[in-house]
C-alpha positions in Angstrom: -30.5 96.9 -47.7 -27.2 95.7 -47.1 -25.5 97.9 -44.8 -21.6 97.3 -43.1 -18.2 96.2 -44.3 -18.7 93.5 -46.6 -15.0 93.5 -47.7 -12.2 93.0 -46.0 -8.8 91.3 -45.7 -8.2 89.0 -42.9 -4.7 88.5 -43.5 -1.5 88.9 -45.6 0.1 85.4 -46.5 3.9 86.6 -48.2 7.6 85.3 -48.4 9.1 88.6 -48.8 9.9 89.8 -45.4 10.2 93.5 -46.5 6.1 93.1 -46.1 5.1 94.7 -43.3 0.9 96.0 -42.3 -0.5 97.5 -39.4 -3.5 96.7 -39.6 -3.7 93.3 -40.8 -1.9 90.3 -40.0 1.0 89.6 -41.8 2.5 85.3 -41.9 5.8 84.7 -43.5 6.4 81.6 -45.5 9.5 80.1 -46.4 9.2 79.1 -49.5 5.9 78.4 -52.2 4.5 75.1 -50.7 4.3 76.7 -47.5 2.5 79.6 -48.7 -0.2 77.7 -50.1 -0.7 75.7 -47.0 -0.8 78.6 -44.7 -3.2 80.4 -47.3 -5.4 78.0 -46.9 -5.5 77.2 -44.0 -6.3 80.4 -42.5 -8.8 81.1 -45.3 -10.2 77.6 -43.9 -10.5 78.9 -40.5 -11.6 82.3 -41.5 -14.3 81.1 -44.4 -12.2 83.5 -46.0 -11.1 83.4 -50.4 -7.4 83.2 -51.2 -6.3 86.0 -54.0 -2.6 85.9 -55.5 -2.2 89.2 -55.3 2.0 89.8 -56.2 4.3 87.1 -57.0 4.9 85.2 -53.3 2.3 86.8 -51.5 -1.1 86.3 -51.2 -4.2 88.1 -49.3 -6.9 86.5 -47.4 -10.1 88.1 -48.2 -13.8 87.6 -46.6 -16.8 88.5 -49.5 
């Protein structure tokens, strides 16, 4: 039995600086190139999947 959080995000990856979270980590990009690189390279670090989740902003998620 497979008991605990198995889902969660790690971090919010966005270029719209009206994005703001409390509880998660938010990094602003400055433009799409930049988002992609931070994305993944936090989801590198993290062992975390990348999910486009609006247009310009992307979650890091660990399954």
């Amino acid at each position: 039995m497979d008991i605990g959080l198995n889902d969660y995000i790690i971090a919010i990856v966005t270029m719209n600086k009206d994005v703001k979270s409390s509880t998660v980590p938010v990094f602003y990009a400055e433009n799409r190139e930049d988002l992609e690189k931070r994305s993944l390279t936090i989801s590198k670090c993290v062992m975390g999947m990348v999910h486009d989740v609006f247009n310009d902003t992307f979650i890091i998620v660990k399954h």
